[in-house]
DOMINU-53167 format. One line per field, with one value per residue (C-alpha): residue number from 0; chain; x, y, z. Coordinates in pm, 1 decimal. Layout:
! DOMINU-53167
seq: [NUM | ...]
mol: [A | ...]
u: [X | ...]
v: [Y | ...]
w: [Z | ...]
***
This chain:
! DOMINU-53167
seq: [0 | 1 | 2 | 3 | 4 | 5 | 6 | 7 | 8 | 9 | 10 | 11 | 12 | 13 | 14 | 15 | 16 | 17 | 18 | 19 | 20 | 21 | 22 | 23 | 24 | 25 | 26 | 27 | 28 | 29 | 30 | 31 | 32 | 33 | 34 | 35 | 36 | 37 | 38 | 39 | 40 | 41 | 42 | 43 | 44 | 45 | 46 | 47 | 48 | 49 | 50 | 51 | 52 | 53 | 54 | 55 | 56 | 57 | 58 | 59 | 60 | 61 | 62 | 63 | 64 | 65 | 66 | 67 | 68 | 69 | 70 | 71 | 72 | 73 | 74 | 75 | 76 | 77 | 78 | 79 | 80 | 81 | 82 | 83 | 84 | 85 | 86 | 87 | 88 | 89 | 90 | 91 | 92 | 93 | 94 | 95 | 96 | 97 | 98 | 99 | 100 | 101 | 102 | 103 | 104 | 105 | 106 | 107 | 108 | 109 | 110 | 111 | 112 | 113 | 114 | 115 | 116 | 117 | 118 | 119 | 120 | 121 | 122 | 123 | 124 | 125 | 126 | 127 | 128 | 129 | 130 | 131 | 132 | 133 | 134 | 135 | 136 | 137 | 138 | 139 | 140 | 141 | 142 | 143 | 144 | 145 | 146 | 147 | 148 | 149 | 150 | 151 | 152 | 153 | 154 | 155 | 156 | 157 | 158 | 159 | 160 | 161 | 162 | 163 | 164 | 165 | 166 | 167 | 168 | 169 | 170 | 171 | 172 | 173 | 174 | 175 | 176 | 177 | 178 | 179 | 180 | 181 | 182 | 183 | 184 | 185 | 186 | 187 | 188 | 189 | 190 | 191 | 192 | 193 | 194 | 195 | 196 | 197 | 198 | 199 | 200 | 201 | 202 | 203 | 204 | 205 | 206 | 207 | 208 | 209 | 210 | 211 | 212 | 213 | 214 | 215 | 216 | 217 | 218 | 219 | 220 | 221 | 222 | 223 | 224 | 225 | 226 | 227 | 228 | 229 | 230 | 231 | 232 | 233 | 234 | 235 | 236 | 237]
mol: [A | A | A | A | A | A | A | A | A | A | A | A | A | A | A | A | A | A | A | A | A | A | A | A | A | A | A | A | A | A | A | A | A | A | A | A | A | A | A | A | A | A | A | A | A | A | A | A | A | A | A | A | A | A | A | A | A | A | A | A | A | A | A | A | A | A | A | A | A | A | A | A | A | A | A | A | A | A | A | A | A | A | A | A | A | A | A | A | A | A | A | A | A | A | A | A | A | A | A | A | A | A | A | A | A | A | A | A | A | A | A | A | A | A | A | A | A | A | A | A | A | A | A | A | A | A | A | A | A | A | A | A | A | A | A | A | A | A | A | A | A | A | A | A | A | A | A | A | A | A | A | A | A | A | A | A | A | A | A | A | A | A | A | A | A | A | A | A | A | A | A | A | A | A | A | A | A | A | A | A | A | A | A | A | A | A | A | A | A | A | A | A | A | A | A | A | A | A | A | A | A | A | A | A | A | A | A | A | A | A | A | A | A | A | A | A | A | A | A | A | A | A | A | A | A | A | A | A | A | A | A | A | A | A | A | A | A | A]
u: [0.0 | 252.9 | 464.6 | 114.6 | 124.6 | 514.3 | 402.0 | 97.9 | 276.1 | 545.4 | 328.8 | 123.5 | 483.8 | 580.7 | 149.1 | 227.3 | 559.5 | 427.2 | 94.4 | 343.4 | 536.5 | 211.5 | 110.6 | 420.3 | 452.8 | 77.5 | 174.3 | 498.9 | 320.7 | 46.0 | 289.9 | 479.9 | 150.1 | 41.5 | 339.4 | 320.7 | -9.7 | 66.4 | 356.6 | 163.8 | -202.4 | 38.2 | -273.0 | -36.7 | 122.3 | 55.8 | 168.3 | 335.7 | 535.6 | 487.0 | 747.4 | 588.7 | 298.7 | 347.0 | 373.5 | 93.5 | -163.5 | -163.6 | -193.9 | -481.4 | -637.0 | -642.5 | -853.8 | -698.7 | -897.5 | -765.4 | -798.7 | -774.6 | -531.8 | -474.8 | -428.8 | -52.4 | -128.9 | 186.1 | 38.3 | -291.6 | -171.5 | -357.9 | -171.2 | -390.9 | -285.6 | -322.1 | -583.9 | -426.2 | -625.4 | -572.4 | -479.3 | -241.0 | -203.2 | 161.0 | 270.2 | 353.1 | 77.7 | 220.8 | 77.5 | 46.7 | 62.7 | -170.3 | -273.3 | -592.7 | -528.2 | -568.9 | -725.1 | -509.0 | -722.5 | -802.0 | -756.9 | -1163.0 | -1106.7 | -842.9 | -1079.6 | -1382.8 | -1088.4 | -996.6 | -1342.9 | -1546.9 | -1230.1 | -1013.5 | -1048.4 | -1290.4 | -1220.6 | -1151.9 | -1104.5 | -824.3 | -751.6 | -335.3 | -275.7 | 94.9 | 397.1 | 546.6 | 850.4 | 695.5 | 331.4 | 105.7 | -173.6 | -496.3 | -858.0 | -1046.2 | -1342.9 | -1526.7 | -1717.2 | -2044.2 | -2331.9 | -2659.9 | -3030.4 | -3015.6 | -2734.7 | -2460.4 | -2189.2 | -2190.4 | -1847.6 | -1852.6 | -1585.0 | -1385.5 | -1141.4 | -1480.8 | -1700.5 | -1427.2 | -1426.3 | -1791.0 | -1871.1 | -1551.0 | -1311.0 | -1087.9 | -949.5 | -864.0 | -456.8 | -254.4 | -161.3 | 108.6 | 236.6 | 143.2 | -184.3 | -258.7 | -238.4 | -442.7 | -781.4 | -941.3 | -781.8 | -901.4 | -1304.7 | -1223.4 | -1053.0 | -1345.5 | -1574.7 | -1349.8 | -1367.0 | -1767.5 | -1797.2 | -1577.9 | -1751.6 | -2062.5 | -1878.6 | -1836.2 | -2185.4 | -2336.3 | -2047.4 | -1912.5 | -1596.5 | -1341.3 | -1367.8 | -1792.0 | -1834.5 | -1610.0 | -1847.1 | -2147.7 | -1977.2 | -1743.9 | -2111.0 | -2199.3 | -1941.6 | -1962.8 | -2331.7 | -2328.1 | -1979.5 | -2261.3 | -2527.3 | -2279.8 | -2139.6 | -2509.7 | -2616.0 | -2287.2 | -2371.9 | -2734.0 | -2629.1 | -2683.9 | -2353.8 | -2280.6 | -2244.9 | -1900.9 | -1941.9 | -2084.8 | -1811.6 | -1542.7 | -1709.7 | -1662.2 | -1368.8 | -1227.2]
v: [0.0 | 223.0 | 177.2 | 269.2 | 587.2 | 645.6 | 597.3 | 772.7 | 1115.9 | 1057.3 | 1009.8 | 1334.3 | 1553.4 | 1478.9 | 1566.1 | 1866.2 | 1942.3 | 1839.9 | 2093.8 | 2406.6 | 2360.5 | 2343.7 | 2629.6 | 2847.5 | 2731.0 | 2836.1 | 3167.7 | 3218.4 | 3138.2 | 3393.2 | 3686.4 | 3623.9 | 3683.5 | 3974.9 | 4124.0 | 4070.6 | 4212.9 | 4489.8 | 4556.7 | 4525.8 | 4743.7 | 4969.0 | 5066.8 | 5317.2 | 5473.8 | 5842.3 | 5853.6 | 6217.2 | 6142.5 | 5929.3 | 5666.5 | 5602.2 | 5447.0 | 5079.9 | 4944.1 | 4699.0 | 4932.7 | 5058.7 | 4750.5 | 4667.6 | 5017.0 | 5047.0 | 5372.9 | 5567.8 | 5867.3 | 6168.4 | 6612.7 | 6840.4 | 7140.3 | 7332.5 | 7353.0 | 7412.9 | 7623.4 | 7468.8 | 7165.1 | 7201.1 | 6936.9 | 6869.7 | 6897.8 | 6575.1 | 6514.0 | 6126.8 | 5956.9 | 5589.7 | 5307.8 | 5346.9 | 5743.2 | 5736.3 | 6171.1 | 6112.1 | 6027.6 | 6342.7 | 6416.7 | 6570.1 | 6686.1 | 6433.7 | 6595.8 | 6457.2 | 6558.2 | 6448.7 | 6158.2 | 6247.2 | 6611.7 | 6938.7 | 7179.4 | 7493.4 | 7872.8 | 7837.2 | 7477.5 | 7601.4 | 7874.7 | 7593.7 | 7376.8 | 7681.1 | 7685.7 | 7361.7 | 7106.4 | 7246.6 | 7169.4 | 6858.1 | 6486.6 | 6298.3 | 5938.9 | 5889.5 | 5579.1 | 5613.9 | 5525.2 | 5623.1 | 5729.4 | 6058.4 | 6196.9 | 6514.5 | 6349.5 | 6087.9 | 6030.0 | 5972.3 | 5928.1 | 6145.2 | 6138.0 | 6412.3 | 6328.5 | 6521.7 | 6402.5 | 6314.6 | 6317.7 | 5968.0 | 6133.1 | 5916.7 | 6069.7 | 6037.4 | 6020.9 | 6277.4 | 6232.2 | 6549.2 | 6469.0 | 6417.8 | 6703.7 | 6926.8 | 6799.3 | 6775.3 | 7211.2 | 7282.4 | 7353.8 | 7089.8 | 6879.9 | 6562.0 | 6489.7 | 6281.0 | 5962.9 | 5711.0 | 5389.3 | 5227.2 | 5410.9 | 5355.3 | 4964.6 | 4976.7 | 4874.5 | 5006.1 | 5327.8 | 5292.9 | 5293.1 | 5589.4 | 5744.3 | 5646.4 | 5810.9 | 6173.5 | 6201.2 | 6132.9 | 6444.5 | 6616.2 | 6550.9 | 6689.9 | 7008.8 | 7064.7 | 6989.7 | 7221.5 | 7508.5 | 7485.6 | 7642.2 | 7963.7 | 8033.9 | 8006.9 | 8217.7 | 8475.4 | 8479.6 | 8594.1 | 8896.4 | 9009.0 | 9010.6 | 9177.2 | 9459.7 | 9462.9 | 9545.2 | 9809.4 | 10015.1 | 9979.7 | 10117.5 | 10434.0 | 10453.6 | 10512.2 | 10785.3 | 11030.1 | 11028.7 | 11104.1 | 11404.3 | 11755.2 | 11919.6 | 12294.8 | 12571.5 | 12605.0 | 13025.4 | 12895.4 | 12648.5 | 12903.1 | 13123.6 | 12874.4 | 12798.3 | 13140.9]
w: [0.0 | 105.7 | -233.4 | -456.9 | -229.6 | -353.5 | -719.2 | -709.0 | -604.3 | -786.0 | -1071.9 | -947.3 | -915.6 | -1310.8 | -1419.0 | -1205.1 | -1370.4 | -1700.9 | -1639.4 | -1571.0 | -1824.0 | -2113.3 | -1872.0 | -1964.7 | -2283.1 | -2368.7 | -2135.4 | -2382.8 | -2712.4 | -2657.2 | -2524.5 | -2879.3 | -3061.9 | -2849.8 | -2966.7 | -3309.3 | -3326.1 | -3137.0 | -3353.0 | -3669.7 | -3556.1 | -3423.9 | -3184.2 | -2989.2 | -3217.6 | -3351.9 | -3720.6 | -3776.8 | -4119.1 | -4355.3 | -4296.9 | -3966.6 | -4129.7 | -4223.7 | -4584.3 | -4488.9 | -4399.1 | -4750.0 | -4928.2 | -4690.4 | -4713.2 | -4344.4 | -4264.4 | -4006.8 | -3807.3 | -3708.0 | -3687.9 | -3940.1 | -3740.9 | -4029.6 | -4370.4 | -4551.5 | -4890.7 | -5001.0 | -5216.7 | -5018.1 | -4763.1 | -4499.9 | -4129.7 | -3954.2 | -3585.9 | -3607.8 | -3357.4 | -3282.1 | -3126.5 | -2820.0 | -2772.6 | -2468.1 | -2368.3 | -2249.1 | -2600.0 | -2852.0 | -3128.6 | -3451.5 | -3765.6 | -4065.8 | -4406.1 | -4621.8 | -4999.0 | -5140.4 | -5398.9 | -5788.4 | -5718.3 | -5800.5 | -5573.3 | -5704.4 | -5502.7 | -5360.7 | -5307.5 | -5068.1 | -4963.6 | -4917.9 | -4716.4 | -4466.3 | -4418.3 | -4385.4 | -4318.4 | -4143.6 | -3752.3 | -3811.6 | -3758.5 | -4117.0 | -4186.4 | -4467.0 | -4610.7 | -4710.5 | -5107.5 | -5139.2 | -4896.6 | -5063.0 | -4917.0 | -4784.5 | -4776.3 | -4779.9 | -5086.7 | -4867.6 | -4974.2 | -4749.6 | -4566.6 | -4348.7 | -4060.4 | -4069.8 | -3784.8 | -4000.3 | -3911.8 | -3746.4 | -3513.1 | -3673.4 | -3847.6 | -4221.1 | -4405.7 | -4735.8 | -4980.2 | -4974.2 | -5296.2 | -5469.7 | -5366.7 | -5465.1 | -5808.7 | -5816.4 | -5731.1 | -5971.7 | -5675.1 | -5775.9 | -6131.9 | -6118.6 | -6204.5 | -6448.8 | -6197.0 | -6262.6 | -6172.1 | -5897.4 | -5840.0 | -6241.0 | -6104.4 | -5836.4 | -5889.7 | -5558.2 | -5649.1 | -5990.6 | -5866.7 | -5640.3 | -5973.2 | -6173.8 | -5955.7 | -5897.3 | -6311.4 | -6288.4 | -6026.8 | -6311.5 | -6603.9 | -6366.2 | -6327.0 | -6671.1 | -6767.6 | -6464.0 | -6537.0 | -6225.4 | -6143.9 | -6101.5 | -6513.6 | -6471.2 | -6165.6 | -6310.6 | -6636.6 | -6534.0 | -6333.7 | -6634.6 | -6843.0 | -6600.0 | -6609.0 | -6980.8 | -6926.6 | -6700.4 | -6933.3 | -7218.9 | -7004.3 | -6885.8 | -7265.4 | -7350.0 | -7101.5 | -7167.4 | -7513.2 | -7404.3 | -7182.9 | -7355.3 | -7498.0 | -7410.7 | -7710.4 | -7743.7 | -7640.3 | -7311.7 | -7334.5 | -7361.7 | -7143.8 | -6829.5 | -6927.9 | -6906.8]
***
């Protein structure tokens, strides 16, 4: 009896040894993929240039959230201060410059930017590291009736009133097919410029006719005004 009790705990000390051991191993295994993840989500991180934002999340299209602080008239860029996952106060904000993919933005599409973007939370979706910026598809975050916030497509609302044209783009962007739809739709908000006369060149029309109208209009009434005889003429001027 006595020798079953010896080889029942020693039996019990090697399940115990044999239970820590899974135990850490399981422990060890899951700290390894924390840390991967964390490493790729990045959920800490506050992206201020663009080399701080990972390859991957472009070729996944991961949409990022952050505030508009101002906007740099230098290649209309817009200076976001990058919201992370998890926003942690001790850790340094900066200002992202981003440029709205495929659109060259016109002097009122600057104006329209100082105006309604600037100091508002945006989602951007990053297409292309730049040097000095990052291409970004860009969505404002307007509340709606149903007191949820409804993304509007800045890049294409800027084309669509004629504050914007859409650009020549290159390789890679000319092979990527989910840039390619977004693309697509900026040269359908074009074409509706065009055919609505929207734009710098068609607001300036109607005021230059309008000019033109009223120099005919004073034209008309000096030649309508009575001329003096020249001896009263010569008279006043004497």
């Amino acid at each position: 009896m006595d020798q079953v009790s010896v080889v029942f705990k020693e039996f019990t000390n090697v399940m115990d040894q044999n239970i820590r051991g899974v135990q850490i191993g399981c422990y060890s295994v899951a700290l390894v993929g924390l840390t991967i993840a964390l490493r790729k989500v990045k959920p800490f991180t506050k992206f201020k240039k663009p080399s701080d934002i990972p390859n991957h999340f472009i070729k996944e299209r991961r949409e990022l959230t952050g505030v508009v602080k101002r906007i740099d008239p230098n290649g209309t860029l817009l200076m976001i201060q990058h919201k992370p996952l998890v926003d942690i106060p001790l850790i340094p904000a900066g200002q992202l410059p981003v440029k709205i993919s495929g659109v060259n933005v016109t002097g009122l599409g600057l104006n329209w930017l100082q105006a309604i973007v600037n100091g508002s939370e945006v989602k951007f979706i990053p297409i292309v590291k730049e040097k000095e910026f990052v291409q970004c598809e860009v969505l404002l975050l307007q509340p709606s009736k149903q007191k949820e916030q409804k993304a509007v497509n800045i890049g294409e609302n800027l084309v669509k009133i004629g504050f914007g044209v859409t650009e020549n783009i290159e390789k890679p962007l000319t092979e990527d097919p989910d840039f390619l739809l977004y693309y697509k739709r900026l040269q359908q908000a074009q074409k509706y410029a065009v055919r609505k006369q929207l734009g710098f060149k068609y607001y300036l029309k109607p005021t230059k006719n309008a000019l033109i109208s009223v120099m005919k209009t004073l034209n008309h009434l000096l030649k309508q005004l009575p001329k003096f005889p020249d001896k009263v003429h010569k008279a006043y001027v004497a």
